[in-house]
C-alpha positions in Angstrom: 15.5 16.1 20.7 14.6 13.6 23.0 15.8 9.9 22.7 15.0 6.6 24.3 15.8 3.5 24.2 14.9 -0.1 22.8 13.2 -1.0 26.2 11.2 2.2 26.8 9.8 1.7 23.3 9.0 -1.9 23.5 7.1 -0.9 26.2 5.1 1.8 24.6 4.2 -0.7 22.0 1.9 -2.4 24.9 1.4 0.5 27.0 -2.0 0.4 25.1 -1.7 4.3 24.3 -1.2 6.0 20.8 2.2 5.6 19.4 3.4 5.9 15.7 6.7 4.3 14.9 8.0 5.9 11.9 11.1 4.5 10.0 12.9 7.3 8.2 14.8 5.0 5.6 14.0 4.5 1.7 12.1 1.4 1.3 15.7 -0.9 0.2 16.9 -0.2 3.6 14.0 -0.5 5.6 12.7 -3.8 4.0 15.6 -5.8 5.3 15.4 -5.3 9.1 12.6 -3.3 11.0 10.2 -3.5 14.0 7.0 -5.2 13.5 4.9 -2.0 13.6 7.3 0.7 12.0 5.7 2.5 9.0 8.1 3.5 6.4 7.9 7.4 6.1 11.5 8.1 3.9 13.4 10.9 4.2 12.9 11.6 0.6 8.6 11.9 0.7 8.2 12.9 4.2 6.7 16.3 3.5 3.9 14.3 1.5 3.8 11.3 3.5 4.1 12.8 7.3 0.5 14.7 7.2 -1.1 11.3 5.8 -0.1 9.0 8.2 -0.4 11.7 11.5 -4.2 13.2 11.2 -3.1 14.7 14.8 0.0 16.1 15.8 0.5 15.2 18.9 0.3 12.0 18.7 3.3 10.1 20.6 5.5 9.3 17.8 8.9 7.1 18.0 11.2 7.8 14.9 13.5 5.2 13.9 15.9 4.0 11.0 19.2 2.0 10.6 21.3 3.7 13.1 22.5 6.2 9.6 20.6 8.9 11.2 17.7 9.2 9.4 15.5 9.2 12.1 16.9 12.8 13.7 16.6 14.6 10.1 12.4 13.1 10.5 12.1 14.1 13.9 13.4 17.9 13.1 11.2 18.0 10.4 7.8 16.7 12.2 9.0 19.2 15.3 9.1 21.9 12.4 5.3 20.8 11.8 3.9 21.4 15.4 4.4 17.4 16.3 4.5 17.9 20.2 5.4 14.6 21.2 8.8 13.1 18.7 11.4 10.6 20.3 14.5 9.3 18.3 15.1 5.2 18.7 18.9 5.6 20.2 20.7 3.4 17.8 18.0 2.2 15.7 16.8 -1.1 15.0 20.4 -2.4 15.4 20.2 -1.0 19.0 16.5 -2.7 19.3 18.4 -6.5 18.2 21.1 -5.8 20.3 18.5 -5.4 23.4 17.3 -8.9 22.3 14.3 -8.3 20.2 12.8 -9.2 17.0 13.4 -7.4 14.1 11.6 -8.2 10.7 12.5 -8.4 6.9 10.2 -7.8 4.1 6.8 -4.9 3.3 3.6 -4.6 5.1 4.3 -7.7 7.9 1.7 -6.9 10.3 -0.8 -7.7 7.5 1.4 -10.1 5.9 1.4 -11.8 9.2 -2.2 -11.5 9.9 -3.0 -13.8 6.6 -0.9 -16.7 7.9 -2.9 -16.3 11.2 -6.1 -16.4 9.6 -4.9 -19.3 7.6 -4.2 -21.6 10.8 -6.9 -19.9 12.9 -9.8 -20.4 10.3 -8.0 -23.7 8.9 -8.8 -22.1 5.5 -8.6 -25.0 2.5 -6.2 -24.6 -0.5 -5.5 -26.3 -3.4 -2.0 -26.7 -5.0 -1.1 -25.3 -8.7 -1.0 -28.8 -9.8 -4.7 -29.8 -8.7 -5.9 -26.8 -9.9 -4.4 -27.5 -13.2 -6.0 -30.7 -13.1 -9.5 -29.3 -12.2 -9.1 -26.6 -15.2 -8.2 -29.7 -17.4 -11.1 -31.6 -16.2 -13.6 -28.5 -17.0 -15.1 -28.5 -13.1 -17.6 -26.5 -12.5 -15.8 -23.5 -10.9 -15.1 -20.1 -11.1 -11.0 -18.1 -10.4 -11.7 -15.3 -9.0 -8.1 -13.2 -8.4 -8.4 -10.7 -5.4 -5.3 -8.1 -6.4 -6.1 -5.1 -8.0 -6.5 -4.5 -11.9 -2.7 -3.4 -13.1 -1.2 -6.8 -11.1 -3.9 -8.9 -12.8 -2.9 -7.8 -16.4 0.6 -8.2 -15.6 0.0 -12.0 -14.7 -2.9 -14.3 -14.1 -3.7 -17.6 -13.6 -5.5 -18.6 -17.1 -9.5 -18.3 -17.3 -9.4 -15.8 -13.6 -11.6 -13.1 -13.5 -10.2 -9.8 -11.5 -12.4 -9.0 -8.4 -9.7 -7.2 -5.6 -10.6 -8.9 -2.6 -12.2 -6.0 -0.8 -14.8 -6.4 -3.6 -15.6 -10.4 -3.5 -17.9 -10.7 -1.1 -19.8 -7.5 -2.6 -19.5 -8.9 -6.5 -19.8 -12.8 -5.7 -23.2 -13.1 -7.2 -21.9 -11.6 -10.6 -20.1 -14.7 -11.2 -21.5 -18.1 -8.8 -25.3 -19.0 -9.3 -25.0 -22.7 -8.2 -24.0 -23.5 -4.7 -22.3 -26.4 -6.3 -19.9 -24.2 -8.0 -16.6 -24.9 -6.9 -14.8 -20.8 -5.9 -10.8 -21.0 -5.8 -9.5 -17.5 -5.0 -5.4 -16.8 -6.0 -3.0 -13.7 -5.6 0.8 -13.6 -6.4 1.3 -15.0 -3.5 -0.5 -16.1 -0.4 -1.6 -13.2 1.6 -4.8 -12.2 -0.7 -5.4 -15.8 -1.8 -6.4 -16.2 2.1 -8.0 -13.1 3.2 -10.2 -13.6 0.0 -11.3 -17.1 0.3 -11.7 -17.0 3.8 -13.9 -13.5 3.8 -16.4 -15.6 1.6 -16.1 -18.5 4.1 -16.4 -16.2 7.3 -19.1 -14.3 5.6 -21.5 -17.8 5.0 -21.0 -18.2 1.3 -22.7 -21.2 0.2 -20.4 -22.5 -2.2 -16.9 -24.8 -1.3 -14.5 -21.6 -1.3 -10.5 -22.2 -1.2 -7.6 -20.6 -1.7 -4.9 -21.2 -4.3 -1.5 -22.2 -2.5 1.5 -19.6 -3.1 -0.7 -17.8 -6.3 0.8 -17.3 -8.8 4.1 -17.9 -7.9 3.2 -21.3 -7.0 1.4 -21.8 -10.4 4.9 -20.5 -12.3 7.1 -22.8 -9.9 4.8 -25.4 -10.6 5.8 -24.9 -14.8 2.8 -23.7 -15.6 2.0 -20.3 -17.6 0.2 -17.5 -16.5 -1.8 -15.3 -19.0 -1.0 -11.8 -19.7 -2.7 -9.1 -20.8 -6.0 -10.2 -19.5 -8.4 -7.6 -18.3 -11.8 -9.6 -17.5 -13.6 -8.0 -14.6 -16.6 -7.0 -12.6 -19.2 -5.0 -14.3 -19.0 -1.5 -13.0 -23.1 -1.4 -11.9 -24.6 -2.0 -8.6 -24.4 -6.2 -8.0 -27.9 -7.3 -8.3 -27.9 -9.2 -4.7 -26.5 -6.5 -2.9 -29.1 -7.1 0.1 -27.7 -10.5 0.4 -24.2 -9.3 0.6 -24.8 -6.7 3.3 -26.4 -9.0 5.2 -23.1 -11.6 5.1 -21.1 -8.5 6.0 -23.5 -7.2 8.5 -23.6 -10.6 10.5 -19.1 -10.7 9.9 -18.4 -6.8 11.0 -20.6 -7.2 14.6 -19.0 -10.5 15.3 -15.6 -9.4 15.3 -17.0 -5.9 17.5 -17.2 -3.4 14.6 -18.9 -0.2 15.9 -21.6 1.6 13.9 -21.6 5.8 13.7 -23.4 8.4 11.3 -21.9 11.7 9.9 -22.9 13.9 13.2 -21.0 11.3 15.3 -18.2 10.9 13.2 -17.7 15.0 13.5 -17.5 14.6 17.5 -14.7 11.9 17.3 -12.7 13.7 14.6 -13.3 17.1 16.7 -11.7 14.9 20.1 -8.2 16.5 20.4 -6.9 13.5 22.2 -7.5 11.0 19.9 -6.7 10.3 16.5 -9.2 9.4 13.8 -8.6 7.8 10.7 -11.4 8.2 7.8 -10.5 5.8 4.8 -13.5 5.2 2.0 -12.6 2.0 0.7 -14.5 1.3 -2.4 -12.6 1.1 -5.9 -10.5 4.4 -7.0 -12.6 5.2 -9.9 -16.1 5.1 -7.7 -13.9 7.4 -5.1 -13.2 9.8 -7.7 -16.6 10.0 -8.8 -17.8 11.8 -5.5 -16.4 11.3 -1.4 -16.0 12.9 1.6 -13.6 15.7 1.4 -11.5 14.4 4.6 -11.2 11.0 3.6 -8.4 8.7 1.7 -9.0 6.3 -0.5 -7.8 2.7 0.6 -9.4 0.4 -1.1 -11.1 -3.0 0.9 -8.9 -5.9 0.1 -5.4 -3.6 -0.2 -5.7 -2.1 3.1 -6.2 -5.5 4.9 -3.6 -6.3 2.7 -0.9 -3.4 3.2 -2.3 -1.5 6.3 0.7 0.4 6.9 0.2 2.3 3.4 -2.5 4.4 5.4 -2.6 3.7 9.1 0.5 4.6 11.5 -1.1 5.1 14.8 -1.9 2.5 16.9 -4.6 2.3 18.7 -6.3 4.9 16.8 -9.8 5.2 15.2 -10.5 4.1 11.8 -13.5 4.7 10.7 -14.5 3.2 6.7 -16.4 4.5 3.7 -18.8 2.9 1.0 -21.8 3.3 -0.5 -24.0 0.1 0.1 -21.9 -0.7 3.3 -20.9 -4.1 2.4 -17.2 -3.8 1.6 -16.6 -1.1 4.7 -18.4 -4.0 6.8 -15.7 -6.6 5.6 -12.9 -4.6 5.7 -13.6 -3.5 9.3 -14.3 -7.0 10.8 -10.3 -7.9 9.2 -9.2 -4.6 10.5 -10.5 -5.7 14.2 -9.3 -9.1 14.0 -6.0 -7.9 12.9 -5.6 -5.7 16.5 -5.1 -2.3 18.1 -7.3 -0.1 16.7 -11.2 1.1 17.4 -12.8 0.5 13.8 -16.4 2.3 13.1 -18.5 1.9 9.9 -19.7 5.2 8.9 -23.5 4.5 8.2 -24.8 7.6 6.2 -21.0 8.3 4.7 -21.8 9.3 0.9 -25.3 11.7 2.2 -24.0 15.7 1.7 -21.8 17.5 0.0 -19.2 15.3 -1.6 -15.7 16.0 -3.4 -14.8 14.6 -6.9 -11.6 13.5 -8.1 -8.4 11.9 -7.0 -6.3 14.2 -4.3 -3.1 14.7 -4.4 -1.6 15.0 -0.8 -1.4 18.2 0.9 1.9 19.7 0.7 2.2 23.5 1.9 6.4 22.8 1.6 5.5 22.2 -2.3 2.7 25.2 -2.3 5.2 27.9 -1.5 7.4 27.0 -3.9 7.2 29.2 -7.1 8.8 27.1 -10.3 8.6 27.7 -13.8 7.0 24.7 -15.7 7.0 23.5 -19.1 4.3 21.3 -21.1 4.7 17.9 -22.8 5.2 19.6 -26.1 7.4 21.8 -25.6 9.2 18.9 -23.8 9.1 17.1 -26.6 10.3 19.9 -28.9 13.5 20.3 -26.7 13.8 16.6 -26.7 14.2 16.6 -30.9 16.6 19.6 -30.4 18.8 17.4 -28.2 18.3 20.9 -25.7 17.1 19.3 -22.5 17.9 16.3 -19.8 14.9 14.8 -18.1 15.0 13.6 -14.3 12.1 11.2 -13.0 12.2 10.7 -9.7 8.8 7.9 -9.7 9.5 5.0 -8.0 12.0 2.9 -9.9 9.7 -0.4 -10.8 7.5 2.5 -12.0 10.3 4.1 -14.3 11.4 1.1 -15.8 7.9 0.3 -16.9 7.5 3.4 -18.9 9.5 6.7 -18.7 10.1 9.7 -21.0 12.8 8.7 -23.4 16.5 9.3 -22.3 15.2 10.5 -18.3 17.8 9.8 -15.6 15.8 8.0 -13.1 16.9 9.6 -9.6 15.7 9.5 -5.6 14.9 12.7 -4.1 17.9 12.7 -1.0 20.2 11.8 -3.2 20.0 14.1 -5.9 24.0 14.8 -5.7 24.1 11.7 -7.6 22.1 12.5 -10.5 23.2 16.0 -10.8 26.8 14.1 -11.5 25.2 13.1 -15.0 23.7 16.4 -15.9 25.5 19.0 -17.8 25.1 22.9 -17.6 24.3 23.5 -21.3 21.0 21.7 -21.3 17.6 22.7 -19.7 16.7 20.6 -16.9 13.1 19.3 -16.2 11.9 17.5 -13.5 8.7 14.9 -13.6 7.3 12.8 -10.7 3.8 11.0 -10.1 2.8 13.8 -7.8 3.6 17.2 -8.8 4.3 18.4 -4.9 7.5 15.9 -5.0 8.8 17.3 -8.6 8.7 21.1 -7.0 10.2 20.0 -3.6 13.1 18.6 -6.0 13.6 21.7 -7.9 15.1 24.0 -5.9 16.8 21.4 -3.9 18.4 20.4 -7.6 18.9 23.8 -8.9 21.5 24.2 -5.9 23.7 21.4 -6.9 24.1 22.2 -10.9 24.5 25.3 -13.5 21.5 24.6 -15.9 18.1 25.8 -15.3 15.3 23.6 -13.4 11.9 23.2 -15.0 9.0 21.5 -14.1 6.8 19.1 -16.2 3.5 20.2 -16.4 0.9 17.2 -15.1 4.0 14.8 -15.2 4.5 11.7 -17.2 1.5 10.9 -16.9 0.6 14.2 -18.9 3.5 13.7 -21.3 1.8 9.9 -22.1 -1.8 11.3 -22.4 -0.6 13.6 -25.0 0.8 10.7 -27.3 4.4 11.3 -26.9 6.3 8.0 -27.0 7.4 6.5 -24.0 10.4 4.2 -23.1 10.6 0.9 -21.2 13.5 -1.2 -20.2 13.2 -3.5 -17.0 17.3 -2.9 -16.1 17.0 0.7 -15.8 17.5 1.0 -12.9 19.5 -2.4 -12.2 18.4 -4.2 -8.7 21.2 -3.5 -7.0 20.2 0.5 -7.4 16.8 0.4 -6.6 17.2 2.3 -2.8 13.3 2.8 -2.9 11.9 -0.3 -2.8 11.9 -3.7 -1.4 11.6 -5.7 -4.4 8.9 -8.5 -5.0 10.2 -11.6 -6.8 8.4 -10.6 -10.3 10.2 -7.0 -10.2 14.1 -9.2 -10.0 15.9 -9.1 -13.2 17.7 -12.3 -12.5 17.4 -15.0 -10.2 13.0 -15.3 -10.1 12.8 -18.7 -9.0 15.2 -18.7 -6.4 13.3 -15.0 -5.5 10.0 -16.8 -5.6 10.7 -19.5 -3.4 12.6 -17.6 -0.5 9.9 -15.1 -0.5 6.7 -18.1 0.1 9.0 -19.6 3.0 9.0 -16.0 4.3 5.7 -15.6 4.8 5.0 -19.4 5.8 7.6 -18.5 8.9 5.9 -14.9 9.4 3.9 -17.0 12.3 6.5 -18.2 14.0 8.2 -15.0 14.0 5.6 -13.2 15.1 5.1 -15.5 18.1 8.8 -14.6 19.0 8.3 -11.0 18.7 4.8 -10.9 21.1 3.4 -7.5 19.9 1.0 -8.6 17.3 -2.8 -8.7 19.0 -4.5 -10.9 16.2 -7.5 -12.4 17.1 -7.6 -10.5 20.9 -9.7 -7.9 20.1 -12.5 -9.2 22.5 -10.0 -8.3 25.0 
């Protein structure tokens, strides 16, 4: 296995070449301290995460992770896929500090970053929590438009919004603004989206006075004001009536910022290029995706993959080429994309003409195809269940399990299933449930070695177990903080301590500029270069 060091990798980083960095750790060790570009890929989804994040195999690809040795059991396992070109960090990103460079705390800080950039690069206006309050008292002419997606909106919002995900604003702005004079204010939970979504109606020559609403709505709950719940006001689901006008915005954005233009027979000679990688994301709204796509892409939708990049692009330097259907929110997403740095981004012109696929994908997974388990539907679950015959192991991510779980489940991380099997008992069936079915199956086997009771699998998940009407069981300190290894937790997900949570994590990405200046890798803005 071949291994280098902290200064052969920070000069790959600007070598201008491919290179994936992958970080092998859960999510709870990575947030804490990583390099700028690493891309979690955990040990415990790796065979579902891996082929997603690598469309070609040899790619260069650094693996690194706390120094725990992580990284080596990744870089066997991407060696084991045909990956031709895998290094091991020596030491990990303790090894990378101790060489004197800058490691970073938090999720998805490239674009994270990139927001505070465009918020001192563009001078993009805000408006506190308290003068918003104030306009919303006086009854100004305006219009809240949030820019996360639907399930953060009904969890919290800042009272009279209307959800529109930010990939969707400049698309779905003339749905809601018919006077130039009406006043736009555009919030998040935080900052990031707030910015990105005011200032893509700014950069794309929205008439109207567009700002952002400082710190979201954090700001507006540290402020001691109370955000509505439950709230579910949205877009209609119909092609905007000014959509000319919109492509025209996004036109005149993407080809300033040196978006290139392809069609389908030119897209087929870049992804058929063996020595370069090609990204295909279609980035309209999950349920349009899942109406009919190309059968190659992923769907990323606009305003989250400026927003969390890392959740579909590794490779640096690579190709992305987006999706749609009009062409207006591929056009805004790629002129962010550019501006953010490192990558060639392409527009796919004719993308929706042919054959398309329907439905939502789950990731390939040939680990999880060759595995033969026995499975066992929500009912008869739920007859077990009223017998007191069975013992239930979700292994969904933990914010996800306390938010609704089969009643009684143990939640539990694949990699450290010795744990859980510590709490199960030989006398009872054992099922397993996850999200995706490929990550219950890969458990299976890997559980049925470590206890005496048979293994089953949940047929279509919780998800299937829910559909079916079976009750399902909540409770916010199941897993306690302190236990949950897979994720880096927002402020809103904390049990105790909020506002303190809140405030440390706004001064994060307020200093993610300075930081970034330190570290020297990130090419915002130098795309022209």
């Amino acid at each position: 296995m071949k291994r280098i060091d902290a200064a052969t990798l920070k000069g790959w980083i600007g070598d201008g070449q491919e290179l994936a960095i992958l970080d092998a750790r859960e999510e709870g060790g990575f947030g804490p301290s990583h390099l700028f570009w690493a891309v979690p890929c955990p040990l415990s989804r790796m065979e579902l995460r891996a082929p997603a994040l690598l469309p070609r195999l040899d790619v260069r690809i650094t693996c690194v992770d706390g120094g725990e040795g992580c990284a080596e059991i990744l870089a066997a396992y991407l060696l084991s896929l045909g990956c031709s070109d895998v290094s091991v960090l020596s030491g990990g990103t303790p090894a990378w500090v101790a060489a004197g460079y800058v490691a970073f705390s938090g999720v998805h800080v490239p674009s994270k970053a990139f927001g505070e950039w465009v918020e001192h690069h563009y001078e993009t206006p805000s408006v506190s929590a308290q003068e918003l309050h104030a306009m919303i008292t006086e009854k100004r002419d305006m219009v809240i438009l949030d820019s996360r997606p639907m399930e953060e909106f009904v969890r919290m919002s800042i009272p009279g919004g209307i959800d529109v995900p930010g990939g969707e604003l400049v698309y779905r702005f003339g749905e809601f603004v018919t006077r130039p004079e009406t006043l736009v204010v555009v919030n998040c939970a935080g900052r990031t989206r707030s910015i990105m979504g005011a200032e893509s109606l700014r950069s794309a020559g929205i008439p109207n006075e567009v700002v952002a609403l400082r710190n979201g709505t954090m700001g507006w709950e540290l402020a001691g004001f109370t955000c509505a719940h439950g709230r579910t006001e949205s877009y209609p689901s119909r092609l905007p009536p000014d959509v000319e006008t919109a492509l025209s915005r996004a036109d005149r954005f993407a080809r300033q910022h040196g978006v290139r233009f392809i069609t389908r027979a030119e897209l087929a000679a870049l992804t058929a290029d063996a020595t370069r990688t090609t990204h295909v994301l279609d980035v309209r709204a999950p349920e349009e995706y899942a109406e009919g796509h190309l059968a190659f892409s992923l769907n990323a939708p606009g305003g989250q993959l400026v927003q969390s990049v890392d959740m579909w692009v590794a490779v640096r330097h690579a190709r992305i080429v987006l999706v749609d259907d009009t062409g207006v929110r591929a056009r805004m997403s790629a002129g962010w994309l550019r501006q953010l740095g490192g990558w060639e981004v392409f527009v796919l012109t004719d993308g929706l003409s042919g054959r398309l696929e329907s439905g939502i994908p789950q990731p390939p997974c040939p680990e999880a195809d060759a595995i033969d388990v026995p499975q066992i539907s929500p009912a008869e679950l739920a007859a077990m269940a009223t017998a007191g015959s069975v013992q239930v192991v979700d292994l969904a991510r933990s914010v996800q399990f306390r938010a609704g779980h089969v009643p009684s489940a143990i939640w539990g991380l694949r990699g450290r299933l010795a744990r859980i099997a510590k709490h199960l008992t030989g006398d009872r069936q054992v099922v397993v449930t996850a999200p995706e079915a490929a990550l219950a199956k890969l458990a299976v086997p890997e559980l049925r070695a470590l206890v005496s009771a048979p293994v089953k699998l949940l047929t279509g998940g919780t998800a299937a177990w829910k559909a079916a009407g079976f009750p399902m069981q909540a409770d916010r300190r199941n897993p306690e903080d302190r236990d949950c290894e897979d994720v880096h937790l927002l402020p809103f997900d904390h049990n105790d301590g909020v506002e303190e949570a809140m405030l440390a994590y706004l001064a994060w990405e307020v200093d993610l500029v300075n930081e970034v200046h330190k570290d020297g890798d990130a090419p915002f803005g130098a795309w022209r270069s």
